[in-house]
C-alpha positions in Angstrom: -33.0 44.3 -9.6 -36.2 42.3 -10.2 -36.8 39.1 -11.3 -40.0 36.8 -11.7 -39.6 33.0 -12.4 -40.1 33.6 -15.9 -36.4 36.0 -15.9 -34.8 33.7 -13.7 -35.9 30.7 -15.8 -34.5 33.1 -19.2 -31.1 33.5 -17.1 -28.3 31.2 -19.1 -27.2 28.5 -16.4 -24.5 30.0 -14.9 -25.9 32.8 -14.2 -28.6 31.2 -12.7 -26.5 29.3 -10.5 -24.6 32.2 -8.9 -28.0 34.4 -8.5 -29.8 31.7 -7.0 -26.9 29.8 -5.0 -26.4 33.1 -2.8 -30.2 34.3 -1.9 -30.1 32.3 1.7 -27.5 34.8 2.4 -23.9 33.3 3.8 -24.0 29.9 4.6 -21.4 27.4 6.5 -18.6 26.2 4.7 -17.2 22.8 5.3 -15.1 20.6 4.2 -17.0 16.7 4.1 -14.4 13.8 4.2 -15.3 9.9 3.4 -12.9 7.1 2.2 -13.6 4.0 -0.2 -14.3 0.4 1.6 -10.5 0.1 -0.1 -8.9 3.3 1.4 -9.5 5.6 -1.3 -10.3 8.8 0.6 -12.2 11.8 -0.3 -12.9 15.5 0.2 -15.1 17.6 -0.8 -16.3 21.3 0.1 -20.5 21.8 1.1 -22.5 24.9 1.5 -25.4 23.0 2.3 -24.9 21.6 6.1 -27.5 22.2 8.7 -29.1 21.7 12.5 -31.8 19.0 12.3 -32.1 17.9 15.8 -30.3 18.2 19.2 -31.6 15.1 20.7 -30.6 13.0 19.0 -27.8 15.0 17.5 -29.0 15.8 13.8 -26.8 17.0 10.9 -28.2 17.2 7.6 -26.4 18.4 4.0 -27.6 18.5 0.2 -26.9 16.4 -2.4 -26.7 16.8 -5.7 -28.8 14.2 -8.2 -26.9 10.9 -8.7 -26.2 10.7 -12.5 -23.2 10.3 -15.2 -21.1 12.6 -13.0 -19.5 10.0 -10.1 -20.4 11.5 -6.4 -17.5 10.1 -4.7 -18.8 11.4 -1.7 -22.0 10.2 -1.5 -21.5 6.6 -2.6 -18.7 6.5 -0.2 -21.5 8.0 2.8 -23.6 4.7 1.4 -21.2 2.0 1.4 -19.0 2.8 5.0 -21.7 4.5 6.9 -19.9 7.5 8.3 -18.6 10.8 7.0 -16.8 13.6 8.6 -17.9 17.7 8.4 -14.9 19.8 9.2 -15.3 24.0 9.6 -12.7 25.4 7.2 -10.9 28.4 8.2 -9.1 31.1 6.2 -5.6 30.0 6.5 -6.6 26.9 4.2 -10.0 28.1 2.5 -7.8 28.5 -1.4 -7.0 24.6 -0.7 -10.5 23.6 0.6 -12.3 25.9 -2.7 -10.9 23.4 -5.3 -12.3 20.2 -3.7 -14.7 21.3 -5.9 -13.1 20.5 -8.8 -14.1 17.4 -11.1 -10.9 15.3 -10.1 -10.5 12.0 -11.5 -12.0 9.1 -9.5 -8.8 8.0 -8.5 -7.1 11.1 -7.3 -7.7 12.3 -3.8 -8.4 15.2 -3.5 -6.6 15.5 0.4 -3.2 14.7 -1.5 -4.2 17.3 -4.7 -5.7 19.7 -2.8 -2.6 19.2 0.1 -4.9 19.1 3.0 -3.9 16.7 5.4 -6.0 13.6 6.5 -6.5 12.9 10.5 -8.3 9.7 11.4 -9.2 8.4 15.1 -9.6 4.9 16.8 -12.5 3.0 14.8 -14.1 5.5 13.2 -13.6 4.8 8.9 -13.8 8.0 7.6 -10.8 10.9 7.5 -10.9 14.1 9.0 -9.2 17.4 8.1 -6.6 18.0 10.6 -6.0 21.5 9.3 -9.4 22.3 10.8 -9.4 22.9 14.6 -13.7 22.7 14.9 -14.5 19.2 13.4 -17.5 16.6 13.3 -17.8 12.7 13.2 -21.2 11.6 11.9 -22.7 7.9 11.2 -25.1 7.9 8.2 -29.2 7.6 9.1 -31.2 8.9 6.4 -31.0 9.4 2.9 -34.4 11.9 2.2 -34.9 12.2 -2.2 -36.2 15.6 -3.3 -37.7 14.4 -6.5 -38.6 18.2 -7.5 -34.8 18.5 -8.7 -33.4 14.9 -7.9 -31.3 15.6 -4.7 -31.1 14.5 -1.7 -30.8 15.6 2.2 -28.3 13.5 3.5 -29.5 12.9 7.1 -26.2 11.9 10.0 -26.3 12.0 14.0 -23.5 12.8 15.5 -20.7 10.8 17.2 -17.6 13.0 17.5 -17.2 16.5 18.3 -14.3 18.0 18.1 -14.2 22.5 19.5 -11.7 24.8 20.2 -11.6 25.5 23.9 -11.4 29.1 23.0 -14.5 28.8 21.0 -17.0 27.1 23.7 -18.0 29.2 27.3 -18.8 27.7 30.3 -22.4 28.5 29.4 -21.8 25.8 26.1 -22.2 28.7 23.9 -20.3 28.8 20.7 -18.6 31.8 19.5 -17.8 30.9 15.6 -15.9 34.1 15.7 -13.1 32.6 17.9 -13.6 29.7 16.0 -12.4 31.4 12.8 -14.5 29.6 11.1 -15.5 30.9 7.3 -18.6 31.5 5.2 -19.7 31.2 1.6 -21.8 32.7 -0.7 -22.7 31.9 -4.4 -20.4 29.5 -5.9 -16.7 31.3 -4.8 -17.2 34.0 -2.5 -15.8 33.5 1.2 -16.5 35.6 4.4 -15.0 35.8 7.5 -17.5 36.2 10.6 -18.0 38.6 12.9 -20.1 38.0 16.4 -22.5 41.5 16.5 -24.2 40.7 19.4 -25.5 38.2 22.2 -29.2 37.9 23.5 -31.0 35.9 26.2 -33.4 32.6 24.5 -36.3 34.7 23.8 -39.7 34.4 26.3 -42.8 36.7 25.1 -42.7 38.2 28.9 -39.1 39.5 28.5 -39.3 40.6 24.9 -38.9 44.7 24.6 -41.2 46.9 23.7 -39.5 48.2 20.3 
């Protein structure tokens, strides 16, 4: 299949969405927590997260334009100032797939959803405790894409939270023993699988293919 922007543009929306939501190939699939200034929390499940920065330690996630529809999330990012990112894994991934659904404002979608809320010591925002590979983050930057009215929500990182089994003594990460899950499209979910390990790459010590 072939299509030019003038096919894709012809494609009904769905459609659309699906086809275009799944050409960056599998993406990571978390679960983003935040609760109200009056304890209302929230969860909600991203395809969108990514590395910004190591120093200072950079996160960064999509979000979607600010209109009728409430985004719990983000106004709850705006008003407390911190958020958590937690890896989902398979034995939960049904739970953590309708997050996504449009649940009233009042509803959380931990207690719908039954996924369990985990909070630490002075940080606001709840974490999934189902999740064993999990990430506290303190809002920075909000960055508007006026092209299609989103937004790259920018947050540096102030917990970390790995599986032992998950982390060498090299501080490599093996997402494999993480059991951590991928997504693709709108409701397709992978589980990953570690193909192969290289040295960082110098031009002196790269073969000759």
């Amino acid at each position: 299949m072939k299509l030019t922007r003038k096919d894709i543009d012809a494609l009904d929306s769905v459609s659309r969405l699906k086809i275009i939501n799944a050409v960056t190939g599998i993406k990571p699939a978390n679960l983003i927590g935040t609760m109200s200034e009056d304890g209302l929390t929230n969860v909600a499940i991203f395809s969108s997260v990514v590395h910004l920065g190591s120093n200072p330690p950079l996160l960064g996630f999509v979000m979607r334009p600010q209109g009728e529809v409430p985004r719990n999330t983000y106004q709850n990012i705006i008003k407390t100032g911190v958020y958590t990112i937690n890896h989902i894994h398979p034995e939960f991934v049904e739970r953590a797939h309708y997050t996504s659904a449009k649940f009233d404002a009042n509803l959380s979608e931990f207690n719908r959803c039954k996924l369990t809320k985990e909070f630490i010591p002075g940080f606001h925002a709840p974490f999934v405790e189902e999740s064993t590979f999990k990430i506290g983050l303190r809002f920075q930057q909000e960055v508007k894409i006026e092209r299609n009215g989103t937004s790259l929500i920018i947050g540096e990182i102030e917990h970390l939270f790995i599986p032992d089994e998950a982390i060498n003594a090299e501080h490599e990460i093996d997402l494999e023993k993480s059991n951590t899950v991928g997504i693709s499209g709108l409701n397709s979910y992978y589980s990953l699988q570690k193909i192969a390990d290289y040295p960082y790459a110098r031009v002196n010590e790269t073969p000759r293919f």
